[in-house]
N, C-alpha and C positions, 0 to 999 in steps of 0.2 A: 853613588849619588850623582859623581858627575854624568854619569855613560846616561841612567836614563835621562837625565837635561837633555843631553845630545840627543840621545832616539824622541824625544819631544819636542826639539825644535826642527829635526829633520820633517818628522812628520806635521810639524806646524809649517812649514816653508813649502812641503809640497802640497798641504791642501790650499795654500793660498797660493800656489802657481796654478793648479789646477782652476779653482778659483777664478783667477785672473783673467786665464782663456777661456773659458764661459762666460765671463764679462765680456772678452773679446768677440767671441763667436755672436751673441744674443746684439752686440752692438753692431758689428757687420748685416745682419738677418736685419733689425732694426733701419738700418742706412739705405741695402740693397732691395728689400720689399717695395719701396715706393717707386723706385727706377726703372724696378722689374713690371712691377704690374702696370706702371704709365709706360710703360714700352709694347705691354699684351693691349693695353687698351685702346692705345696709337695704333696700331695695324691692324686690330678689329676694325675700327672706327673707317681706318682708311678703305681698307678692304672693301665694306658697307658703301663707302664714298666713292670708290672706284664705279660700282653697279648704278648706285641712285646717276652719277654724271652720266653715265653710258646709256642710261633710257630716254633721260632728259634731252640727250644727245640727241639720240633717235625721232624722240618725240617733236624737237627744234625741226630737225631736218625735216620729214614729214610735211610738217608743217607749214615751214617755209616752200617747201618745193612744190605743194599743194596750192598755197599764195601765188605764185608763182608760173606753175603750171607747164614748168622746166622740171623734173626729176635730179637733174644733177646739180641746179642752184643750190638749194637747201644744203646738200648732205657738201658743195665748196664754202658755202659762206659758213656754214658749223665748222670747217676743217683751219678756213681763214682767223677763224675766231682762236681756237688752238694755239695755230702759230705764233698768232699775237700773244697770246698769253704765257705761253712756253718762250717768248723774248723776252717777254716783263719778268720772269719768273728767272730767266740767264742773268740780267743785267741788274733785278734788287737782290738776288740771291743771299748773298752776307746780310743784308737786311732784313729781310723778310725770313728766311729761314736760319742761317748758321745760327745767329746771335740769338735770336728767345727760345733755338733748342737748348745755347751753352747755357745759356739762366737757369734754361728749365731745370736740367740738370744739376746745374753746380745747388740751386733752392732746394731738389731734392736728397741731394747728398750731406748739405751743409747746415740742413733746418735742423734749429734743436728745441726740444718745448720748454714752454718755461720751467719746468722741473727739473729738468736737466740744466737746464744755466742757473737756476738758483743753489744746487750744489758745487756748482766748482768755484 
């Protein structure tokens, strides 16, 4: 009587470890899905953005150097334009980008639905 207790709680101990790490894994998948896929859709996104600025570029330059009726004005005042912005971009840096990618992040790691906070 006792022996099968034991082989019944062995085997009750390990389907709830097993258990457990399925809870564990499906809550990982659950946490790292959103991080994952807003990191695929970040560099789609950019990548897209990289093309659209570089025609716009083009198309500025053109433009202006046409207004102008200098070929090299346009495509310095588009390059001046850059610099400036690649200073403003060195100097708000923790601003403007570290701090709302750490939110971003820690909101996507750390959200829970209300489902899940009404159980624990």
């Amino acid at each position: 009587m006792i022996m099968e207790n034991t082989g019944t709680l062995k085997d009750n101990v390990k389907d709830y470890i097993e258990t457990r790490i399925d809870i564990m894994k499906l809550q990982a998948i659950n946490k790292g899905a959103p991080v994952i896929s807003g990191a695929i859709t970040g560099i789609a996104v950019a990548f897209l953005g990289i093309f659209i600025i570089m025609f716009l570029s083009f198309s500025a330059a053109y433009a202006i150097s046409d207004a102008t009726d200098k070929p090299f004005l346009g495509f310095l005042i588009v390059a001046g334009f850059y610099i400036l912005l690649a200073v403003l971009v060195i100097v708000l840096k923790d601003k403007l980008l570290t701090m709302p990618i750490i939110h971003s992040m820690l909101d996507k790691v750390y959200y829970k639905t209300p489902a899940t906070e009404n159980k624990r």
